[in-house]
DRENRO-369368 format. One record per residue: x, y, z of N, C-alpha, C in turn; residue in one letter. Coordinates in nm, 3 decimals. Layout:
N
[[X; Y; Z]; [X; Y; Z]; [X; Y; Z]; 'A'];
...
//
This chain:
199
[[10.704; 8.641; 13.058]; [10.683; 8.750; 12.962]; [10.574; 8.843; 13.016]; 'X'];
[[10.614; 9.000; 12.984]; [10.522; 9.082; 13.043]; [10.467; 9.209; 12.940]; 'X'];
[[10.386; 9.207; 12.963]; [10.353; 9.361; 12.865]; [10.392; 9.485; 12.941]; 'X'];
[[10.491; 9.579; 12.872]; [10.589; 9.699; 12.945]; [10.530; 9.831; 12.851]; 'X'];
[[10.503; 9.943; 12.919]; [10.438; 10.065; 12.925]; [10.596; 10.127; 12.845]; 'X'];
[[10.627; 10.073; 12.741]; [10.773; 10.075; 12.730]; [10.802; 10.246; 12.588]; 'X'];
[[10.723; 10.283; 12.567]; [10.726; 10.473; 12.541]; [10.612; 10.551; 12.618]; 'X'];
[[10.625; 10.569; 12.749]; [10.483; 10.628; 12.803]; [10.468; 10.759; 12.689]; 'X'];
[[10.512; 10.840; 12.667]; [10.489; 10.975; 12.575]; [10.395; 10.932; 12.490]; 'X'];
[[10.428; 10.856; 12.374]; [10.426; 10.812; 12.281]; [10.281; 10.715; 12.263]; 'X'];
[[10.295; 10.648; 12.376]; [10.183; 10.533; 12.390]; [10.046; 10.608; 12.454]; 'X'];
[[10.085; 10.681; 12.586]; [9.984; 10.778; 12.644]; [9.919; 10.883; 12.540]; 'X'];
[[9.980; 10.914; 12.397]; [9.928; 11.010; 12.321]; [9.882; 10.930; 12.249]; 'X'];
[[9.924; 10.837; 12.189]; [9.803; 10.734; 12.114]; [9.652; 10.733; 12.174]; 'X'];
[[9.661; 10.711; 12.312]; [9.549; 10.629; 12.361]; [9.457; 10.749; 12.386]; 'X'];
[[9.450; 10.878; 12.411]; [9.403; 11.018; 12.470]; [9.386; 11.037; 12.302]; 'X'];
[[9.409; 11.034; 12.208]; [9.396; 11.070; 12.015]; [9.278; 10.973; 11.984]; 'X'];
[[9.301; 10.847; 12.041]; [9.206; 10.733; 12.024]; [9.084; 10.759; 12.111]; 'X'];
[[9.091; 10.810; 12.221]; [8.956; 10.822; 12.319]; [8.865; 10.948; 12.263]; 'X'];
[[8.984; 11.048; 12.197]; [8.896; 11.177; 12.174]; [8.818; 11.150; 12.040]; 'X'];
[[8.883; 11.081; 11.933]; [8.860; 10.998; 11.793]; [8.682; 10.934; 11.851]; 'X'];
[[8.687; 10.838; 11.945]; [8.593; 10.753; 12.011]; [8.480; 10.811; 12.038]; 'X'];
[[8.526; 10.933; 12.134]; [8.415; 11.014; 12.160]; [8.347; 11.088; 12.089]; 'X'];
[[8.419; 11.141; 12.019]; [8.341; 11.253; 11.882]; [8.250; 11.154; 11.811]; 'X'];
[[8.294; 10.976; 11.746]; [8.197; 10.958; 11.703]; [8.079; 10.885; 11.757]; 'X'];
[[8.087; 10.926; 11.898]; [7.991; 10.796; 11.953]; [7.936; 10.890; 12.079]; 'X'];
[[7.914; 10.935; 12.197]; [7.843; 11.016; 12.255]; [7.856; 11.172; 12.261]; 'X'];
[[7.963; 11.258; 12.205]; [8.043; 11.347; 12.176]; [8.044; 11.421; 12.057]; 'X'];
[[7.934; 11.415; 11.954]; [7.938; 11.412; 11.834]; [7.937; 11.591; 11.870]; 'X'];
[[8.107; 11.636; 11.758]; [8.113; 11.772; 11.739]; [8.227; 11.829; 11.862]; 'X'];
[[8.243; 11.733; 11.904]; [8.406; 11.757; 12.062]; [8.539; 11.775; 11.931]; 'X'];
[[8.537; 11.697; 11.857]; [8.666; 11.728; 11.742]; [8.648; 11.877; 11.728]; 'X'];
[[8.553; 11.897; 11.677]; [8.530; 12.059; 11.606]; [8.509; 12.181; 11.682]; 'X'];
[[8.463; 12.108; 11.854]; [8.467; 12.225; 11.904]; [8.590; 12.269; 12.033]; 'X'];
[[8.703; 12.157; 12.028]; [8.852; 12.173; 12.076]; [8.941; 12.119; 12.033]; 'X'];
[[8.949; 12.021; 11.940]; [9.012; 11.945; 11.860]; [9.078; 11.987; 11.751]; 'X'];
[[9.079; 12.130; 11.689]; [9.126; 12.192; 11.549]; [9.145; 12.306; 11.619]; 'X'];
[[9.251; 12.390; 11.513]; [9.303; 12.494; 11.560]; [9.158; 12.605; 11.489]; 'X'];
[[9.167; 12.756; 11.603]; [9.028; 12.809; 11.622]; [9.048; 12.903; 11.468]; 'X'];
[[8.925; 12.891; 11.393]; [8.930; 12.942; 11.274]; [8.774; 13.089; 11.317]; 'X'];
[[8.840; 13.218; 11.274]; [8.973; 13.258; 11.319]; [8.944; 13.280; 11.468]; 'X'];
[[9.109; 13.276; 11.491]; [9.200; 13.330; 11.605]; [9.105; 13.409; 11.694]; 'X'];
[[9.077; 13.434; 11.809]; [8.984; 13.489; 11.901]; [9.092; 13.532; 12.018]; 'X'];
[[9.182; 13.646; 12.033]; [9.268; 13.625; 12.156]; [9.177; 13.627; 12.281]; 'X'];
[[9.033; 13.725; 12.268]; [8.957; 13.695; 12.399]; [8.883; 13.587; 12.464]; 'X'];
[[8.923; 13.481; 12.377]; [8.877; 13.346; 12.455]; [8.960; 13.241; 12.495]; 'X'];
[[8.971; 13.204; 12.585]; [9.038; 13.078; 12.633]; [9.052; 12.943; 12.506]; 'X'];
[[8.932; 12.918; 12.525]; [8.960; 12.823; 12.396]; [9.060; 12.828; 12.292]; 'X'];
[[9.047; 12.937; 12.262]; [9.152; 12.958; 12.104]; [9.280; 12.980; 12.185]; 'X'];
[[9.314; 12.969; 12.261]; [9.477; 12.905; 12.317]; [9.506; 12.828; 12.318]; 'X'];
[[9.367; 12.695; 12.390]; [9.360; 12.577; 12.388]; [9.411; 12.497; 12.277]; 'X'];
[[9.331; 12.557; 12.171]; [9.271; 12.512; 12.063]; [9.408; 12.520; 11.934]; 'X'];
[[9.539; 12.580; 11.991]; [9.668; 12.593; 11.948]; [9.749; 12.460; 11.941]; 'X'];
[[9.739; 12.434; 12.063]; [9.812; 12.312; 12.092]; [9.719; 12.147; 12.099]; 'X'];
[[9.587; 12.229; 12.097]; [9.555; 12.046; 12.130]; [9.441; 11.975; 11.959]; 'X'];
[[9.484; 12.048; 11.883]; [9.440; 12.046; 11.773]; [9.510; 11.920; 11.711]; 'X'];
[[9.629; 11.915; 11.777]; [9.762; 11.767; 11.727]; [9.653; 11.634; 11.811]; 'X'];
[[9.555; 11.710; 11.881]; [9.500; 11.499; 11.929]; [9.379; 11.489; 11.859]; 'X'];
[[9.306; 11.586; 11.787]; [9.209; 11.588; 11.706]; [9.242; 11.480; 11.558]; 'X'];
[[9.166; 11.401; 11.488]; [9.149; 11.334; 11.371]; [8.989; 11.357; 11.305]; 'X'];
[[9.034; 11.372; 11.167]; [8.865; 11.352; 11.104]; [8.841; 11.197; 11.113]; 'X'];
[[8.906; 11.122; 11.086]; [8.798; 10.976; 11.071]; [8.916; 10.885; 11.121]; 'X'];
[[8.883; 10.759; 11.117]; [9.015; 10.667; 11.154]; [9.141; 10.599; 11.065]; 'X'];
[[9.084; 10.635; 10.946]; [9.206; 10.648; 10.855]; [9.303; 10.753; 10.864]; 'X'];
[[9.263; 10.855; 10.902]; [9.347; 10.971; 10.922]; [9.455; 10.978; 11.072]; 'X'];
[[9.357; 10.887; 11.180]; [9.439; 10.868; 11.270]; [9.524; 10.732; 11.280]; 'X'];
[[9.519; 10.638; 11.207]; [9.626; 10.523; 11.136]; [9.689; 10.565; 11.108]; 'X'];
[[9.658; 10.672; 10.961]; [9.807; 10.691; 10.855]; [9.878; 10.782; 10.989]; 'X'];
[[9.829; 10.840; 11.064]; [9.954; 10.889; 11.158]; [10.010; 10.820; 11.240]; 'X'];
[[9.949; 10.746; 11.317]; [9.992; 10.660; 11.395]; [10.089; 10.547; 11.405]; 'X'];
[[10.028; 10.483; 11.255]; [10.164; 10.419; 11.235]; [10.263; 10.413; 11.216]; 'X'];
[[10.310; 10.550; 11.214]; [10.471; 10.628; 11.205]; [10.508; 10.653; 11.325]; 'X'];
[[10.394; 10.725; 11.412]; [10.416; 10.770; 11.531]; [10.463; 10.629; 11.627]; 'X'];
[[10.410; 10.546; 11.615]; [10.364; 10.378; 11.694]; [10.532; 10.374; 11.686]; 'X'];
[[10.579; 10.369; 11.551]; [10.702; 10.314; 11.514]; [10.831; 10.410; 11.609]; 'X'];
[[10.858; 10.555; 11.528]; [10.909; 10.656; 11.553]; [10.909; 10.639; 11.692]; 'X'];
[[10.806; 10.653; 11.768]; [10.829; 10.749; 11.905]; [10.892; 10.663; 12.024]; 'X'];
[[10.869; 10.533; 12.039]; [10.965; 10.465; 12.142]; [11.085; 10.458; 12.101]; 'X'];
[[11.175; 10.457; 11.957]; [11.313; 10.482; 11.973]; [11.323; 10.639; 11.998]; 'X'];
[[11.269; 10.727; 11.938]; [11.323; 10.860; 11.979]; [11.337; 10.875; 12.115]; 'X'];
[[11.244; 10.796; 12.175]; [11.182; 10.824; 12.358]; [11.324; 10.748; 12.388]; 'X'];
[[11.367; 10.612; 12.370]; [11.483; 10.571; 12.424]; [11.572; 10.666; 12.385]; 'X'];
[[11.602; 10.725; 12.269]; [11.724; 10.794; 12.243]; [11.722; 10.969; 12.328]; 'X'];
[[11.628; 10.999; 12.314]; [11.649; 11.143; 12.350]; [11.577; 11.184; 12.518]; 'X'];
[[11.497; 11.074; 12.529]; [11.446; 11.103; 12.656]; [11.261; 11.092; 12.615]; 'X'];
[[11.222; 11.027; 12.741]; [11.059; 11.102; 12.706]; [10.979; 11.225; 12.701]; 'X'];
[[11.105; 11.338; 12.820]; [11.055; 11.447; 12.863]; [11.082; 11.571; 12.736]; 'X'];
[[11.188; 11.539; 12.738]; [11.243; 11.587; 12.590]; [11.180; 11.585; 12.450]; 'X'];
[[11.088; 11.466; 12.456]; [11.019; 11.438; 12.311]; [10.927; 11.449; 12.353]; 'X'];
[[10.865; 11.453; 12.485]; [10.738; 11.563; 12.496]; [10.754; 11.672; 12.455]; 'X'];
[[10.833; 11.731; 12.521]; [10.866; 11.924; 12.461]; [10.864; 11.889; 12.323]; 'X'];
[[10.942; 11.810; 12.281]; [10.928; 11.829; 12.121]; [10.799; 11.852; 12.092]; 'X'];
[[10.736; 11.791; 12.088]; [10.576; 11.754; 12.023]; [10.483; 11.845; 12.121]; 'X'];
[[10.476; 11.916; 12.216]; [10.458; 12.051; 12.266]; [10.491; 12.198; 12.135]; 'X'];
[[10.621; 12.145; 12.178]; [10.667; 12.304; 12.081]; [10.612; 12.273; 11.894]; 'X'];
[[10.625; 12.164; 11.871]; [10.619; 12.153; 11.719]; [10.419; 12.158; 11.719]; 'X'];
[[10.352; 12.162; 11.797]; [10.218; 12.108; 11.795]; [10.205; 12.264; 11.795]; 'X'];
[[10.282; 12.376; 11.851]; [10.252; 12.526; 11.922]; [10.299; 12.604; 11.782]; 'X'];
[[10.434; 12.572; 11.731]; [10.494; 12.643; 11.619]; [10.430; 12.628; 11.496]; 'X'];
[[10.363; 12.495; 11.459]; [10.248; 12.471; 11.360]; [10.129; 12.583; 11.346]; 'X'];
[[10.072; 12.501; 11.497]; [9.934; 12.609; 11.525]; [9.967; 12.777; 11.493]; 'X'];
[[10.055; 12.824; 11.575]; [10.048; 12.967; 11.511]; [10.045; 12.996; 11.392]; 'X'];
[[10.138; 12.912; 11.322]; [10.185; 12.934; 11.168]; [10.022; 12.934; 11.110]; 'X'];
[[9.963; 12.848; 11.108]; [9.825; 12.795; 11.062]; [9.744; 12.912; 11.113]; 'X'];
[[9.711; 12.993; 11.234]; [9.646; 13.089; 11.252]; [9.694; 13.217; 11.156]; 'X'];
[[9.778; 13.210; 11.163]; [9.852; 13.324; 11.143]; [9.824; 13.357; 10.946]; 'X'];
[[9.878; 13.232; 10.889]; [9.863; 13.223; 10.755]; [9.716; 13.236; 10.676]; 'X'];
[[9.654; 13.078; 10.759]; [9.533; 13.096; 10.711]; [9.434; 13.081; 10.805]; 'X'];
[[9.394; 13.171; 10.822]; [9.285; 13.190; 10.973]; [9.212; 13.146; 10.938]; 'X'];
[[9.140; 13.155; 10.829]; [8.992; 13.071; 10.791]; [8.992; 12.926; 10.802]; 'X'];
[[9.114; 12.861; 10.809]; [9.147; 12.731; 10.726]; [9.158; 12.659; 10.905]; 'X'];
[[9.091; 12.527; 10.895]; [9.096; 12.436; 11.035]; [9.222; 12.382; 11.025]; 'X'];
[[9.328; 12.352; 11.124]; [9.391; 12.251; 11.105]; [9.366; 12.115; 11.216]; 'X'];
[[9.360; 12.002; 11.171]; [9.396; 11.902; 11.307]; [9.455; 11.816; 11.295]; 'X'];
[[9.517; 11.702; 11.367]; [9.561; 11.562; 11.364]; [9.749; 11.618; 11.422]; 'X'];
[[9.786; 11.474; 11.418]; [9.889; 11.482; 11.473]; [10.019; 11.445; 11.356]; 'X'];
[[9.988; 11.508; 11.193]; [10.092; 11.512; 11.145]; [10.228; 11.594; 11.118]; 'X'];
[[10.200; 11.674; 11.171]; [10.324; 11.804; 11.173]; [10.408; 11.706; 11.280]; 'X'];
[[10.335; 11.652; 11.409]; [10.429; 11.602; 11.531]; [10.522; 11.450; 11.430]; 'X'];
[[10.425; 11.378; 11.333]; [10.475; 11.282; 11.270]; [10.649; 11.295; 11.215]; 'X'];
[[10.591; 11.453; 11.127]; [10.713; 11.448; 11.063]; [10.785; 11.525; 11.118]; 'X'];
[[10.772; 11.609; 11.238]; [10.922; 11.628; 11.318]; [10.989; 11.478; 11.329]; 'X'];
[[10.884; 11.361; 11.358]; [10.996; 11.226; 11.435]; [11.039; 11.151; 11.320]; 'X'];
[[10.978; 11.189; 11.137]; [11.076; 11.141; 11.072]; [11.235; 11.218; 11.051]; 'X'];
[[11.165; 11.339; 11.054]; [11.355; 11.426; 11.034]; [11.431; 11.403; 11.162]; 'X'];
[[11.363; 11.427; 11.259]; [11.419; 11.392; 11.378]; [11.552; 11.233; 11.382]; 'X'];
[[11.470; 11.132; 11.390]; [11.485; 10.974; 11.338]; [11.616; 11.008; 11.272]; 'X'];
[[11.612; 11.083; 11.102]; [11.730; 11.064; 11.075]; [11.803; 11.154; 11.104]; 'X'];
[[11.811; 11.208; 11.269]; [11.975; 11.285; 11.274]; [11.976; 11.187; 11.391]; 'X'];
[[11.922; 11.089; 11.452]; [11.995; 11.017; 11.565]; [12.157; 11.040; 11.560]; 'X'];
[[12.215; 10.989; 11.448]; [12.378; 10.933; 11.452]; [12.432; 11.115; 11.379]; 'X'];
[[12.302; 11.190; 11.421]; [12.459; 11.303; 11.400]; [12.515; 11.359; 11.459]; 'X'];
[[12.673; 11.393; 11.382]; [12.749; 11.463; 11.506]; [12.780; 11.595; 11.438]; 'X'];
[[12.858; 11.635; 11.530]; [12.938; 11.762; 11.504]; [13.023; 11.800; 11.364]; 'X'];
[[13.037; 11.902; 11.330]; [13.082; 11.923; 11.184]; [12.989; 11.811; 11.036]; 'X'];
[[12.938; 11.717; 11.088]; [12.873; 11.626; 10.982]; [12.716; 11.661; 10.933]; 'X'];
[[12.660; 11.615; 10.812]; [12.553; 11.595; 10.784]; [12.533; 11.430; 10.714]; 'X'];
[[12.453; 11.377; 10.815]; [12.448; 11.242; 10.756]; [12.356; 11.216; 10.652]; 'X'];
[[12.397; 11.121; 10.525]; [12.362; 11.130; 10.427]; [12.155; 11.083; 10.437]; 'X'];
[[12.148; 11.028; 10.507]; [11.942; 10.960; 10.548]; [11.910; 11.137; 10.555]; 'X'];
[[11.991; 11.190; 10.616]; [11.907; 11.311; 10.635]; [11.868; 11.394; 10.519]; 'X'];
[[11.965; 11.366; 10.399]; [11.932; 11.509; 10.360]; [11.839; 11.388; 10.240]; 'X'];
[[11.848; 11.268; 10.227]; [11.733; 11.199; 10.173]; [11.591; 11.241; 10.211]; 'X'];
[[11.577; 11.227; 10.350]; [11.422; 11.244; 10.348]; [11.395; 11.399; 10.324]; 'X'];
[[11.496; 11.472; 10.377]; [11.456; 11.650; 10.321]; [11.436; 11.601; 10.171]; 'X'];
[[11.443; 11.552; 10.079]; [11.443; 11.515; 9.996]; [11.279; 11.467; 9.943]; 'X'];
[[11.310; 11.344; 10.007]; [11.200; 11.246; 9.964]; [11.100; 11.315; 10.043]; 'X'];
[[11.051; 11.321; 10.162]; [10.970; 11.368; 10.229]; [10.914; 11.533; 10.229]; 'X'];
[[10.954; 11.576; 10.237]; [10.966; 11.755; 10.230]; [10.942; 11.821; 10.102]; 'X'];
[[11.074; 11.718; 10.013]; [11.012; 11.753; 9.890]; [10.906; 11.765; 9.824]; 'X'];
[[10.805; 11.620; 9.866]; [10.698; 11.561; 9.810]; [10.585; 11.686; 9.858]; 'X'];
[[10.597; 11.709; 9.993]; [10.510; 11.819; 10.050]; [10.528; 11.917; 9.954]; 'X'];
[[10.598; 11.975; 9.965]; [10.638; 12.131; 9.928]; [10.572; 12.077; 9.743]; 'X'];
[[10.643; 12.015; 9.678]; [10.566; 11.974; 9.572]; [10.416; 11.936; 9.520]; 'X'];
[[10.314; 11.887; 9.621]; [10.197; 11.887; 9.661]; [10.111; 12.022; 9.659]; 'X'];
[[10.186; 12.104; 9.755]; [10.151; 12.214; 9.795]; [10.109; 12.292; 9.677]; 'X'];
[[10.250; 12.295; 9.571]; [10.277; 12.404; 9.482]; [10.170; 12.319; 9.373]; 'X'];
[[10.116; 12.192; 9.334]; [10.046; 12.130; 9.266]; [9.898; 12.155; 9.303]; 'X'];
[[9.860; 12.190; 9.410]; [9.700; 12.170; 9.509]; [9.700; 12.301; 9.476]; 'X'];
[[9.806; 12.437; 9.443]; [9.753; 12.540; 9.416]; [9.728; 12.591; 9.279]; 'X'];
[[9.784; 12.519; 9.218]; [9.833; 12.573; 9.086]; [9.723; 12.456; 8.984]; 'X'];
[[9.685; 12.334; 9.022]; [9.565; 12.305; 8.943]; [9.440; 12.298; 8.963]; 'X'];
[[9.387; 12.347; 8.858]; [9.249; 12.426; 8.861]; [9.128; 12.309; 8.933]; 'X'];
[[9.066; 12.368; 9.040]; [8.959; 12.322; 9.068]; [8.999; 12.161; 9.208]; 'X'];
[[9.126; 12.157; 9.201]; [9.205; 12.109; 9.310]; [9.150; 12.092; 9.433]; 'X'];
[[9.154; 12.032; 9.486]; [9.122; 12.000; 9.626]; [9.203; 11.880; 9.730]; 'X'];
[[9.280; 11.977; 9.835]; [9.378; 11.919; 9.914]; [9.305; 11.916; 10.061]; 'X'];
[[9.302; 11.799; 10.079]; [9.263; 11.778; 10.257]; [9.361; 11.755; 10.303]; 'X'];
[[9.474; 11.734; 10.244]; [9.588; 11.725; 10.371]; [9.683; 11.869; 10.391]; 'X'];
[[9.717; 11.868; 10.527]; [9.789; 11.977; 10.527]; [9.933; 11.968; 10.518]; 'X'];
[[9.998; 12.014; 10.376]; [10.102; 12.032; 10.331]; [10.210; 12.107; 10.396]; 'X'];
[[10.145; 12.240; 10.468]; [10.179; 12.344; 10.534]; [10.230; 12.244; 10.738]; 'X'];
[[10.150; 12.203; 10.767]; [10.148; 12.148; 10.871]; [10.281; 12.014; 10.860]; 'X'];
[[10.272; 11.969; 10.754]; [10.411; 11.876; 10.791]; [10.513; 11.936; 10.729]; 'X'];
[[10.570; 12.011; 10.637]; [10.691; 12.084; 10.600]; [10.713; 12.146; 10.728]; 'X'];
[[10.639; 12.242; 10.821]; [10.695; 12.297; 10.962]; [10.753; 12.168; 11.038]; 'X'];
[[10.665; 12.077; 11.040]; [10.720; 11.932; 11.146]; [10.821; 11.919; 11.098]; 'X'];
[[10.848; 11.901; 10.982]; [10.989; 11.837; 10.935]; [11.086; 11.975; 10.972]; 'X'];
[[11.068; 12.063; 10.952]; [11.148; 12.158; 10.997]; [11.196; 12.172; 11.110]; 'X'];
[[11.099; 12.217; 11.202]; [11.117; 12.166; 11.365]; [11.198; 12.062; 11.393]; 'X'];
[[11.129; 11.955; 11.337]; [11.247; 11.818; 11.382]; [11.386; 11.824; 11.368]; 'X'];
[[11.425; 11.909; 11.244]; [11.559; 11.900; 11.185]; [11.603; 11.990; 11.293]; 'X'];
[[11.555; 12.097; 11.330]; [11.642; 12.199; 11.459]; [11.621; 12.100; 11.521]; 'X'];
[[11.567; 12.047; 11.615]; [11.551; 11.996; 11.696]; [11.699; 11.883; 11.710]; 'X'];
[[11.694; 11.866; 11.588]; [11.791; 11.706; 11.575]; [11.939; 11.772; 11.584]; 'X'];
[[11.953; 11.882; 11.529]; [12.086; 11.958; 11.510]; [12.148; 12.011; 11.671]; 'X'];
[[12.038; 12.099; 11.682]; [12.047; 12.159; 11.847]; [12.073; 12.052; 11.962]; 'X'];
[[11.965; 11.935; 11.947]; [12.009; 11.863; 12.063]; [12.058; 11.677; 11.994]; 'X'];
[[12.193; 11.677; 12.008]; [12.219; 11.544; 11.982]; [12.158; 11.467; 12.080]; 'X'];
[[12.143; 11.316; 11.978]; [12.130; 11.224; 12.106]; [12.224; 11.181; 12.215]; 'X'];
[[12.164; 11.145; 12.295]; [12.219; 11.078; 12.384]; [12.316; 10.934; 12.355]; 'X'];
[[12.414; 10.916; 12.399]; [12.500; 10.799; 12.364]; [12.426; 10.695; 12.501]; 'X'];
[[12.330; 10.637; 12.468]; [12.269; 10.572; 12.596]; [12.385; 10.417; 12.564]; 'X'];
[[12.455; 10.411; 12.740]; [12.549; 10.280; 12.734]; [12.496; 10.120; 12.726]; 'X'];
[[12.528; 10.027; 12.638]; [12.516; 9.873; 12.675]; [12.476; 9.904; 12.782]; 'X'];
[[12.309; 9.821; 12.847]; [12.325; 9.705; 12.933]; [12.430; 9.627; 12.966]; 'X'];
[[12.514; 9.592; 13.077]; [12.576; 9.478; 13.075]; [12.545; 9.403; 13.116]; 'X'];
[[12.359; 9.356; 13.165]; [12.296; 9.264; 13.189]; [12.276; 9.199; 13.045]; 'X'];
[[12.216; 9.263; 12.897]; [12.251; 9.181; 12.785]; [12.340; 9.105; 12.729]; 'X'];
//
C-alpha cells in the first residue's frame, strides 16, 4: 500500500490555501489582506490589483472558513479531476476564480472578497452534470439549482432586506460559481473514461 498524489489540482490547491492560511497567522501577519482578497477598489495602475483578481480564491479569514470549503473541495475535486481532466479543472477554477473577481470589483468595489467558495460551487453544479448528455437535463441538476442556488440567492435577498443584518458570506461569489459550473458542465461533457481491464 502506497500513498498516491491521486488529484494533483485539487490536492496542490489545498496545500498552497493551507500554507498562505499558516502564514498570515504566524510570521506573515496581514499577507491575506495584502494579496489574498480581491483589491478594494480596483487600481488598473497597479500590478497587484490584477493579481489580486485571481488569487483572492487561496485567501481564507480563519480556519473554519477554509474547512467549510475544503471539505467539498477535498471531496468534489478528485472525481471531477478523474472525469474531466486535471488541466481542464484547472482552467475551470482559473476562469471561475477571474469571472467572480471581476463581478465583485465591478459590483462592489468597496466590498473584499476571498476564499475559495465561488470555485466550491462551480464543482457542486459541475458534479451534477457528470452523466449529462445531449438533448437531456438530468434531474440532481436542476435539484441543487434548487437547493443550493436557491438558498444563496434567498440569503442574499434576506441579508438585504433585514434591518441591521449582517452577512459575511459571499452570496454573490457562489451563485456566479454555481453558474460557471453549470456552463461549464453543459459546454464540456465528460469524458467517458474506459474500464481498467486490469480491475
Amino acid at each position: 500500500m502506497r500513498i498516491r498524489y491521486n488529484a494533483p489540482v485539487t490536492l496542490t490547491f489545498t496545500i498552497v490555501c493551507g500554507l498562505v492560511l499558516l502564514l498570515n497567522y504566524t510570521i506573515l501577519p496581514g499577507l491575506t489582506a495584502a494579496w489574498f482578497t480581491t483589491p478594494t477598489p480596483f487600481d488598473p495602475h497597479r500590478f497587484q490589483s490584477y493579481v489580486k483578481l485571481i488569487s483572492y480564491a487561496i485567501g481564507h479569514a480563519n480556519l473554519d472558513h477554509y474547512i467549510s470549503n475544503f471539505t467539498f473541495l477535498l471531496l468534489l475535486g478528485p472525481i471531477l479531476e478523474a472525469t474531466y481532466g486535471s488541466l481542464s479543472i484547472l482552467l475551470m477554477m482559473f476562469a471561475t476564480a477571474l469571472v467572480t473577481g471581476l463581478l465583485q470589483v465591478f459590483f462592489f468595489p468597496s466590498t473584499g472578497l476571498l476564499g475559495a467558495s465561488g470555485i466550491v460551487f462551480m464543482m457542486i453544479l459541475l458534479a451534477s452534470l457528470v452523466n449529462f448528455r445531449k438533448g437531456e437535463i438530468p434531474l440532481t441538476f436542476i435539484l441543487i439549482m434548487i437547493i443550493y442556488l436557491g438558498r444563496e440567492v434567498f440569503n442574499a435577498v434576506a441579508a438585504n432586506v433585514a434591518p441591521g443584518s449582517t452577512n459575511n458570506i459571499s452570496q454573490f461569489a457562489h451563485i456566479i460559481g454555481g453558474l460557471v459550473g453549470s456552463v461549464f458542465g453543459f459546454l464540456r461533457p465528460a469524458k467517458r473514461v474506459a474500464a481498467d481491464p486490469a480491475q
